[in-house]
C-alpha positions as CSV (number, residue, x, y, z in Angstrom):
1,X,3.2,-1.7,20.4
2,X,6.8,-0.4,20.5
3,X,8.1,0.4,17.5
4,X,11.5,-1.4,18.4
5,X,9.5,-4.9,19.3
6,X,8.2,-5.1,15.3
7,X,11.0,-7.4,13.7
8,X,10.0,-7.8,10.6
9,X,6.6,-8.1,8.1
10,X,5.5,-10.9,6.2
11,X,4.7,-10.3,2.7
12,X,2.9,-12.5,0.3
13,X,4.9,-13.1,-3.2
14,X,2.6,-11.1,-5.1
15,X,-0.5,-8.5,-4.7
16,X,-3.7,-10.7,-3.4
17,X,-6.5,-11.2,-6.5
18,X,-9.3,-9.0,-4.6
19,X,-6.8,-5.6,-4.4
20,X,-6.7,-5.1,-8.1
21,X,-10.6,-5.3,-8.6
22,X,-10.2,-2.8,-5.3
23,X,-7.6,-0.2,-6.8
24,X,-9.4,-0.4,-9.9
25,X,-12.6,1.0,-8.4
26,X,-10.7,4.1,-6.6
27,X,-8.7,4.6,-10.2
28,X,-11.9,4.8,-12.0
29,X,-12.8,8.0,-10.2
30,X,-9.6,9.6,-10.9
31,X,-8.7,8.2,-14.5
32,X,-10.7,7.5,-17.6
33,X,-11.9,3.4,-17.9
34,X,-9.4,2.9,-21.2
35,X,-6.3,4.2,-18.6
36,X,-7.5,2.4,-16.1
37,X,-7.6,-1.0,-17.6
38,X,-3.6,0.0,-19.2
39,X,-3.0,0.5,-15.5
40,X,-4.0,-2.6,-14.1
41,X,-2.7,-4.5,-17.1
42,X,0.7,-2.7,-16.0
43,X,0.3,-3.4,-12.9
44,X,-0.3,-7.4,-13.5
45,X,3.1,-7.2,-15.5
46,X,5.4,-4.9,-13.1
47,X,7.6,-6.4,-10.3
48,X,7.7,-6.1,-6.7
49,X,9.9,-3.6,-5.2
50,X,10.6,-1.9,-1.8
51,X,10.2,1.3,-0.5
52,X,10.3,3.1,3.3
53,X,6.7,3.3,5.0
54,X,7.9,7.3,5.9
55,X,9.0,8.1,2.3
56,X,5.3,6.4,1.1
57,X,3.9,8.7,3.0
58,X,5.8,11.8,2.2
59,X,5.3,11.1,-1.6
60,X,1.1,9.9,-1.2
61,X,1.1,13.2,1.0
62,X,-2.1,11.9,2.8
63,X,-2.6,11.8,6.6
64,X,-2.1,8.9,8.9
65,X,-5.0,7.0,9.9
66,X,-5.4,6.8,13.5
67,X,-5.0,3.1,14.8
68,X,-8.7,3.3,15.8
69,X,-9.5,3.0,12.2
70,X,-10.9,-0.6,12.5
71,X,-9.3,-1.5,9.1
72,X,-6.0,-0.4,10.2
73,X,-6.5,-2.2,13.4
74,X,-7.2,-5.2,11.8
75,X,-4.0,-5.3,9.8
76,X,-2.0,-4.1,12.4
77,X,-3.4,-7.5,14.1
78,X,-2.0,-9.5,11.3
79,X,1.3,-7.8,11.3
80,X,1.5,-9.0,15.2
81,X,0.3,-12.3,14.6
82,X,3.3,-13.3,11.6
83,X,0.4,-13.2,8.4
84,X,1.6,-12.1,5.3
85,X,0.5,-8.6,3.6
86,X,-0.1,-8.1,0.1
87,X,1.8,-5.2,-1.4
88,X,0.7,-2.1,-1.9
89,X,-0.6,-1.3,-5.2
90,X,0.9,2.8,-6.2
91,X,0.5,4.8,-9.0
92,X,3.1,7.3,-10.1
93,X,1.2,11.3,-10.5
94,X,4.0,12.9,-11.9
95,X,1.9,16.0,-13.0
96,X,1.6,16.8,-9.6
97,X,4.6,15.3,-8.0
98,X,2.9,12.8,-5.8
99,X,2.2,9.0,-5.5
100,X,-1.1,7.4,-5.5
101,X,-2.0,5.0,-3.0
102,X,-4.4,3.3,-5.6
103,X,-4.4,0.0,-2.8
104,X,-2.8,-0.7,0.5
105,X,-3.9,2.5,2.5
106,X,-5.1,1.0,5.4
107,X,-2.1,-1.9,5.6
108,X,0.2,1.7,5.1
109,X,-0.6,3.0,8.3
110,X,-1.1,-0.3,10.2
111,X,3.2,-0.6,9.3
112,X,3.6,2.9,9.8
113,X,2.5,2.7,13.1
114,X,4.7,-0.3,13.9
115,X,7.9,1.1,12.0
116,X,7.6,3.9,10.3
117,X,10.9,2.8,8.7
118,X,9.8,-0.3,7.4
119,X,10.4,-1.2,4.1
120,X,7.0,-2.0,2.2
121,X,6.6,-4.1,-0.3
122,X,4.4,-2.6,-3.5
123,X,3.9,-2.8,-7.7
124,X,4.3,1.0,-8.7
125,X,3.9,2.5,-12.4
């Protein structure tokens, strides 16, 4: 798809149900249980905001999945079809100067590979 056909992405209003059981899950390998549960509490509390796919990226500094990735492929489907997304879910890693892609990976490089310009919608603490 050429980047300059992608108009714009549909977001939902707020971060689906299932992605906080999900983020939760990759927290708990990172964090302790007690801050993971002040983490998702935070994030049920913290407002939506907006940040560039590209700058995501730069600050997660993880690699791009290749749209062969059959979950990337699948959301990159629903970005051409007009569904909604739900926002990414990130954690702020100060210590070491980085973001934390805790949910939303795979709907991160679907976007990026549209527009890497796009502006994502995602809950951050």
């Amino acid at each position: 798809m050429a980047k300059d056909k992608l108009k714009e992405i549909n977001w939902l209003s707020d971060v689906e149900e299932h992605d906080y059981p999900a983020a939760e899950s990759y927290l708990t390998i990172l964090f302790s249980e007690a801050r993971v549960a002040e983490m998702m509490a935070r994030f049920r509390r913290t407002t939506i905001v907006r940040f560039k796919a590209k700058d995501i990226f730069r600050a997660s500094q993880l690699s791009l999945l290749g749209v062969s990735n059959s979950h990337v492929d699948k959301d990159r489907d629903k970005i051409l079809k007009g569904k909604s997304l739900s926002p990414l879910l990130l954690v702020r890693d100060e210590q070491n100067s980085k973001v934390i892609i805790a949910d939303g990976y795979h709907r991160l490089c679907a976007i990026y590979a549209c527009n890497e310009d796009a502006f994502i919608q995602c809950k951050i603490i």
